[in-house]
C-alpha positions as CSV (number, residue, x, y, z in Angstrom):
1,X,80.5,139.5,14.2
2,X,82.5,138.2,11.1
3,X,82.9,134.7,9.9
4,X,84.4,133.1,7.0
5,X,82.0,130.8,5.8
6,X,78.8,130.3,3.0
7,X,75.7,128.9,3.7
8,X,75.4,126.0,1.0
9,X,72.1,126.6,-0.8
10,X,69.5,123.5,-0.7
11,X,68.8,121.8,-2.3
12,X,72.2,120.3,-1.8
13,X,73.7,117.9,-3.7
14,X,77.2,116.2,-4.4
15,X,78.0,115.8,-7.9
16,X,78.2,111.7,-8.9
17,X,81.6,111.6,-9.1
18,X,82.1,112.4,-5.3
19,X,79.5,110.0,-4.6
20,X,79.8,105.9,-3.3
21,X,76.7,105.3,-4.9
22,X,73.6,106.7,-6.8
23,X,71.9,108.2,-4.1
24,X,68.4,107.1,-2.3
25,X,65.3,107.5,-3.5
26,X,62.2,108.9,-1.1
27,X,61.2,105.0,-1.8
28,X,64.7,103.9,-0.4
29,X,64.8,105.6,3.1
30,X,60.7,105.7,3.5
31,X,60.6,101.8,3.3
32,X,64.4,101.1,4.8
33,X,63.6,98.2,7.0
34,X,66.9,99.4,8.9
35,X,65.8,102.0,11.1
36,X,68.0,103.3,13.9
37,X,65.3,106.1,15.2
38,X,61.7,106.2,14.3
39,X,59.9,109.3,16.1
40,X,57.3,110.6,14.0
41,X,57.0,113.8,16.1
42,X,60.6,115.1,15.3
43,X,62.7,112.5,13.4
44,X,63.7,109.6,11.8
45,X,67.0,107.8,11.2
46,X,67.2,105.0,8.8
47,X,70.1,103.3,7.1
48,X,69.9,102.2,3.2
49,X,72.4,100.1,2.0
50,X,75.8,100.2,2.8
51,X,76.8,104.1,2.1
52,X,73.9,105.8,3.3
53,X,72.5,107.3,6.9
54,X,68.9,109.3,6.3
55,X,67.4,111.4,8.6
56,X,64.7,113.1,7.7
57,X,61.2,115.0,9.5
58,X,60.2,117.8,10.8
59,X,62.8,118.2,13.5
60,X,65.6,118.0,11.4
61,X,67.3,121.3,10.8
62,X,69.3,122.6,7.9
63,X,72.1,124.0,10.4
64,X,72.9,120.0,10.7
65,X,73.9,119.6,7.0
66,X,75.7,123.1,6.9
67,X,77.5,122.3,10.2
68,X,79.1,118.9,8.6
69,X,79.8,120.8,5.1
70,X,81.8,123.2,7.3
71,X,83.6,120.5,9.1
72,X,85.2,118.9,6.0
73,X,87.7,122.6,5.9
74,X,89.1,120.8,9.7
75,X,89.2,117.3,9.2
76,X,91.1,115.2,11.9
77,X,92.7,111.9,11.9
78,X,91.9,111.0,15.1
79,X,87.7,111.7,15.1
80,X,85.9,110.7,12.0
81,X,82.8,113.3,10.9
82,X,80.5,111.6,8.5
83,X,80.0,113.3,5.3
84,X,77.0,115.3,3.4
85,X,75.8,113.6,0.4
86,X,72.6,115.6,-0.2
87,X,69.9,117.8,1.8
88,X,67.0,118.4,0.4
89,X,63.4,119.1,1.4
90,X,60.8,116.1,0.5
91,X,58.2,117.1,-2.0
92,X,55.2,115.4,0.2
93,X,56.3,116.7,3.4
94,X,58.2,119.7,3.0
95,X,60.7,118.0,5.8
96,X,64.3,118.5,5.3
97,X,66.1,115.2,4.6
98,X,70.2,114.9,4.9
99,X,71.9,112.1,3.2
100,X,75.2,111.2,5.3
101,X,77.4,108.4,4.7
102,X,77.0,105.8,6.6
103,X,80.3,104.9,8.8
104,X,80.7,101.0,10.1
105,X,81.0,100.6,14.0
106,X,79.3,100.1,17.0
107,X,78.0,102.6,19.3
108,X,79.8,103.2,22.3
109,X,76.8,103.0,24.6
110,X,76.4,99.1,23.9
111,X,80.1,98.3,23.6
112,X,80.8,100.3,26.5
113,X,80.3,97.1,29.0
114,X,82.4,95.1,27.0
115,X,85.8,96.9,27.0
116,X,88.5,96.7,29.0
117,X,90.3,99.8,30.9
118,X,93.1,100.3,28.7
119,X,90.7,100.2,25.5
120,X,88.2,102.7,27.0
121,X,91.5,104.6,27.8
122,X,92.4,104.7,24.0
123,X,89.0,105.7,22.8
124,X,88.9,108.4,25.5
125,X,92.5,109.7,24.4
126,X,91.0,109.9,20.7
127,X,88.0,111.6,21.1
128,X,90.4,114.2,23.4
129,X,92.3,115.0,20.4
130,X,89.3,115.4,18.6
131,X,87.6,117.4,20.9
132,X,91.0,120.0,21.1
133,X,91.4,119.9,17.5
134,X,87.5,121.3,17.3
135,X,88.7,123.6,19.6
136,X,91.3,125.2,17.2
137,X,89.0,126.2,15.0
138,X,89.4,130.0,14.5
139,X,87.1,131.6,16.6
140,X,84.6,133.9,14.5
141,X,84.0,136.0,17.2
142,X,80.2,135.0,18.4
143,X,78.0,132.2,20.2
144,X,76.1,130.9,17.7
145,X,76.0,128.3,14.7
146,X,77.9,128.3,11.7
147,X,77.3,131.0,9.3
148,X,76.0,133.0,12.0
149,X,73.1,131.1,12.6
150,X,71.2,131.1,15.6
151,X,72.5,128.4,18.5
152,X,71.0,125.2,17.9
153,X,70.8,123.4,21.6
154,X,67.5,123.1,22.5
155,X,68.0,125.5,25.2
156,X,68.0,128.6,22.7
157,X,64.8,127.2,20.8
158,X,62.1,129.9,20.5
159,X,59.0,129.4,18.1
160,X,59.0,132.6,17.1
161,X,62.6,133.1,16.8
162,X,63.2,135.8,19.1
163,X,66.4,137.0,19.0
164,X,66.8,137.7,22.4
165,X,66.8,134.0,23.6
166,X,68.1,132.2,19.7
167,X,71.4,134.1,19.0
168,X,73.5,134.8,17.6
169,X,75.3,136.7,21.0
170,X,78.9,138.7,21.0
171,X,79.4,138.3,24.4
172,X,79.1,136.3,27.2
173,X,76.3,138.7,29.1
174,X,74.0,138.5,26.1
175,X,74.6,134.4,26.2
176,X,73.7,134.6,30.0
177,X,70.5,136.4,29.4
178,X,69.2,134.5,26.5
179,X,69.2,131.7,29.5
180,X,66.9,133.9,31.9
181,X,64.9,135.1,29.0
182,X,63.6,131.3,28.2
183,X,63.0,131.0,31.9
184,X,60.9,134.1,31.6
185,X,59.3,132.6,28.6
186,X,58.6,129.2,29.5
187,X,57.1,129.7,32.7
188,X,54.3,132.5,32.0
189,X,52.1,131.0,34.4
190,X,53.8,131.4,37.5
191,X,55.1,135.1,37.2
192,X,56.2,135.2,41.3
193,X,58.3,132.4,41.5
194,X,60.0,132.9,38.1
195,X,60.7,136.7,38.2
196,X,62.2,135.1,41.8
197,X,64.0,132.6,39.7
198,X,65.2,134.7,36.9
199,X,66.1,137.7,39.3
200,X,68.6,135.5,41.1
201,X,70.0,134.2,37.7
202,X,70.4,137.9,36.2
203,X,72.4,138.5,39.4
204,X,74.6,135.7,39.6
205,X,75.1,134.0,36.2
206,X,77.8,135.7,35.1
207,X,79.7,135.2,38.3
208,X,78.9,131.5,38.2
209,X,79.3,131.3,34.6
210,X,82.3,133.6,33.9
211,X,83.8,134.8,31.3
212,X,84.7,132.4,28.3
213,X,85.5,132.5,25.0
214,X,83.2,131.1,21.9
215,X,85.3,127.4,21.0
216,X,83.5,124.9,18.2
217,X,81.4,122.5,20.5
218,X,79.4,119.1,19.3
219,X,77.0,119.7,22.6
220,X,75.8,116.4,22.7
221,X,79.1,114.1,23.8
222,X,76.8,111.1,24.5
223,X,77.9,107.6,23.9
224,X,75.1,106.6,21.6
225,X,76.5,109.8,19.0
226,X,79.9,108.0,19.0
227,X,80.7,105.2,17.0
228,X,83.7,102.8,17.8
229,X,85.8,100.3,15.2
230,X,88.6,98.1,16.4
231,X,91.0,97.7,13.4
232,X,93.8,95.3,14.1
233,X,95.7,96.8,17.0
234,X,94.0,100.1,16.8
235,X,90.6,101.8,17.6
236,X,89.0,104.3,15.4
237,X,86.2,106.8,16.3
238,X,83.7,108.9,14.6
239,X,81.4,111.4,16.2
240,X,78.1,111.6,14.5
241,X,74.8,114.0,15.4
242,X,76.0,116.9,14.8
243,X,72.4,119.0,15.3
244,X,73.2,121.0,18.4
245,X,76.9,122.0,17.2
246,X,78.1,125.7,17.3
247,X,80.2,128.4,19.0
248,X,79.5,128.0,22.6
249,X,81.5,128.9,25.8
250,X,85.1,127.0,26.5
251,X,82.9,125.0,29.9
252,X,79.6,124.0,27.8
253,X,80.9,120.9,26.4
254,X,81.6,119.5,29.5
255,X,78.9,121.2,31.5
256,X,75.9,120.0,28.9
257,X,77.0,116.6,29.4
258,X,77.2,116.9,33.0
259,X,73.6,118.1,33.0
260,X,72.1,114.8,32.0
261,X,75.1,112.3,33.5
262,X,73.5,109.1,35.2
263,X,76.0,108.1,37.1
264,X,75.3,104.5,36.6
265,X,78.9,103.6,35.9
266,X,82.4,104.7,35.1
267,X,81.3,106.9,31.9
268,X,81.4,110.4,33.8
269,X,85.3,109.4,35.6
270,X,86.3,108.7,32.0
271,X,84.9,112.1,30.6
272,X,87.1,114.0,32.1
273,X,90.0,112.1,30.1
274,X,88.0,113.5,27.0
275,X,86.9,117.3,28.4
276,X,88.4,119.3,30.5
277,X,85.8,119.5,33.8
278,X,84.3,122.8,34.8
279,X,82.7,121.7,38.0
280,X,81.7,125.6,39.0
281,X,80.1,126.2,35.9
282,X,78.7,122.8,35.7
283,X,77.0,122.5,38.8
284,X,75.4,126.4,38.1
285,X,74.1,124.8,34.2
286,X,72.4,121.4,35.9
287,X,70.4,123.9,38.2
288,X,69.6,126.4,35.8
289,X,69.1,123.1,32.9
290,X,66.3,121.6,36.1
291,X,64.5,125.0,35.8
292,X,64.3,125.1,32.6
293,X,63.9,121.5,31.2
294,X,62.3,119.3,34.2
């Protein structure tokens, strides 16, 4: 497994001159009275001023900043990726903090209500061409994060790091069976029905899965992650959250979201104009996401 890319070393920081302003103090973003997420338990996400997005705590990962760094070799017109000011671990907590700039619009997830067919159309068409141009990446060979890193989706989480459910994986057996390993894992208590479980899975996974190559993925395509401007005539998008982003198989974008799709409107019909839909491989990752989440 090769890749063609550096881990930056944190503390991170941008030299002045690339900066829109001196950036935030601790003071600044601890006492930012604009706060977009406040959960003490994993993160919070606070704006300070007009440049600057903060997210800091004890859920925040360092494969988020290096993730966006890497992104600014592959930038896009059509699907804006905010950009890394700083990361750095605070002194008093020892939490990891990212400085991003801060891009004006409004979430999709409220203005969604308010737009008209041909809009949602247009925003739909942009975050395609986003999405494909993600997809062009070069592929380094691996599922996993940038820098060959282990996959961030909550999925792959392991405490202790093992290997054997975290990534990185060359193939797509190894990223099957990290699947049925956190099923083993997670459910000590009730060996029966889980070895029944994960039996069945270790049979029929890769059938229902496939065989798929490793394409750049954000992994979390919800509307509250993408931000919408109207600019005169046209519509321009950014995609921000970027924490579960990696090398993941050609159906996971699609199939992830369809996991956790409400069907409370017209969002999931208008998905497909974004993703191309894997209904086989999506219907096999909702049942195996119910085992292994719910």
């Amino acid at each position: 497994m090769t890749e063609d890319w550096t881990l930056a070393r944190v503390p991170f920081l941008r030299p002045p001159s690339q900066l829109p302003a001196p950036l935030p103090s601790e003071r600044d973003f601890l006492e930012s009275p604009t706060v977009f997420r406040d959960d003490v338990s994993h993160h919070r996400i606070v704006a300070v001023g007009t440049h600057f997005i903060v997210k800091h705590g004890r859920g925040v990962e360092e494969i988020e900043g290096q993730t966006l760094l890497f992104l600014e070799r592959y930038p896009n017109a059509s699907l804006t990726v905010p950009r890394l000011y700083a990361m750095w671990r605070i002194p008093s907590s020892g939490h990891l903090c990212l400085v991003m700039e801060r891009i004006a619009g409004e979430d999709l997830e409220s203005a969604w209500p308010t737009l008209t067919s041909v809009e949602k159309s247009v925003i739909c068409a942009k975050l395609k061409t986003g999405i494909d141009h993600l997809r062009t990446i070069p592929s380094p060979g691996f599922f996993g994060g940038v820098g060959l890193t282990k996959l961030p989706y909550h999925l792959f989480w392991d405490a202790q790091g093992n290997k054997d459910v975290c990534s990185p994986f060359q193939n797509n057996s190894e990223f099957n069976a990290a699947l049925v390993n956190k099923l083993r894992m997670i459910y000590t208590g009730n060996v029966d029905h889980v070895s029944a479980k994960a039996k069945f899975y270790e049979k029929h996974l890769g059938t229902m899965f496939g065989i798929h190559p490793p394409v750049f993925s954000h992994s979390d395509l919800q509307r509250k992650n993408i931000l919408i401007k109207k600019s005169g005539d046209s519509m321009e998008v950014a995609l921000v959250d970027w924490e579960a982003a990696g090398w993941y198989p050609t159906f996971w974008e699609y199939a992830i979201k369809f996991c956790t799709l409400e069907w409370t409107d017209d969002w999931p019909q208008y998905l497909e104009q974004i993703l191309k839909p894997y209904p086989r491989e999506a219907a096999a990752l909702r049942m195996l996401y119910q085992d292994l989440w719910f």
